[in-house]
C-alpha positions, 0 to 999 in steps of 0.5 A: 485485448480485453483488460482488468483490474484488481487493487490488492491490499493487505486486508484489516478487521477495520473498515476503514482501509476498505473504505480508502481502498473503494475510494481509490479504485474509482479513482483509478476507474476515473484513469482507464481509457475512454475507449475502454470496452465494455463500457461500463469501466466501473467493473474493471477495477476491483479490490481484493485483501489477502487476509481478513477475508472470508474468501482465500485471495485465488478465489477473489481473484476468480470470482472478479474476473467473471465478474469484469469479463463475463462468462462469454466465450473469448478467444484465447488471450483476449482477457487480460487481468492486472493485479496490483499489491499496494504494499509498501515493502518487498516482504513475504507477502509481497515475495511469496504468498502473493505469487502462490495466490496468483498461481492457483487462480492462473491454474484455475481460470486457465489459458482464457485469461492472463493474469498478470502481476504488477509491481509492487507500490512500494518500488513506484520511484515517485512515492517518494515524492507523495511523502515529502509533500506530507513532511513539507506540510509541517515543521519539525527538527527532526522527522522518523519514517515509521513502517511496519517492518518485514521479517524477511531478510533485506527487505527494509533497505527501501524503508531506509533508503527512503528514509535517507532520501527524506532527511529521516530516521527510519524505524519499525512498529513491528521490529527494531529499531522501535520508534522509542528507541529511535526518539531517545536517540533524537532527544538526547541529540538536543532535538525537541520538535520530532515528527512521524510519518507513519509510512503506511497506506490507510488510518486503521488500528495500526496507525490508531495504535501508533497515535497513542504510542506517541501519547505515551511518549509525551508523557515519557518527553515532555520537553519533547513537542511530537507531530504525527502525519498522516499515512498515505491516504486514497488521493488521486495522487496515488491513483496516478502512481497506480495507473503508472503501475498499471501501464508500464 
């Protein structure tokens, strides 16, 4: 069987997570088997955003797998393409709009290709482990794990189980509980070295936005010294987990 690969992101007007998703999609090439056919692996792993982009993600889907496969005459179930949701949280992205998208490009390819649709990263058991590496680089009394938050119900029990597991506090940029509350909460506990450790996959505005957030909250503490870490970034750390994704 002939198989592929598309790494699927959120999507941004910045360009730098497209930049960091490119990067990981070579490092990703670099795990494919040597005895891969066809040869040129390069074609095999792509990258695809559900929003930002001109194109609809059933149509990226589409035009990747002609473009991994060819439009050469194989046999029914001889062309396999994975799809991947670096996405960190089970919210409906990753729950609704996702699966639909996946759906009509299974109905427009037809039975001549099997896309399947892996797990999602933020269910990878050993991401965690990525994370406390970044936290044992800096020192701090208190740290909060800050992620982007979901409004679909349940779906940030990871985040704070996570959070739990790390030694953190969990917060949210785009609900409660919000990363002042969450540093009033610390401060008036005594701490005075709190670091964030934005739990997202690439720098971009969000993160941008995050670093004056805390600007602003020096002002607001100033007995306060506050560290931020830095997100997940393309390492080939992470293209391990991904591979791991990929190979179940």
């Amino acid at each position: 069987m002939s198989s592929a690969y598309l790494l699927l992101s959120h999507g941004s007007r910045d360009p730098r997570p497209e930049i960091a998703m490119e990067q990981l999609a070579r490092l990703v090439c670099h795990k494919l088997p040597k005895n891969h056919n066809p040869v040129n692996n390069e074609h095999l792993v792509g990258i695809a955003a559900l929003e930002m982009s001109p194109q609809p993600l059933h149509e990226q889907i589409q035009q990747f797998a002609k473009r991994a496969f060819g439009d050469g005459k194989i046999s029914q179930n001889e062309k396999r393409l994975k799809i991947v949701p670096l996405f960190l949280l089970p919210g409906v992205h990753v729950m609704t709009d996702i699966p639909a998208e996946v759906a009509l490009a299974q109905q427009a390819t037809g039975e001549d290709i099997m896309i399947e649709l892996q797990p999602y990263l933020g269910s990878h058991p050993h991401l965690e482990k990525l994370l406390a590496k970044q936290i044992a680089a800096i020192t701090a009394e208190a740290w909060i794990l800050l992620a982007h938050g979901s409004r679909r119900p349940g779906s940030q029990e990871t985040v704070e189980a996570m959070a739990a597991s790390l030694g953190a506090m969990a917060a949210y940029w785009a609900g409660p509980p919000s990363l002042e509350s969450r540093v009033k909460e610390l401060v008036t506990a005594g701490y005075r070295e709190i670091a964030i450790l934005p739990y997202f996959l690439f720098a971009g505005g969000i993160t941008d936005a995050i670093a004056a957030s805390i600007e602003e909250l020096k002002l607001q503490f100033s007995v306060v010294n506050f560290q931020l870490a830095q997100p997940l970034g393309a390492s080939a750390e992470l293209a391990e987990l991904i591979w791991d994704l990929i190979d179940k």
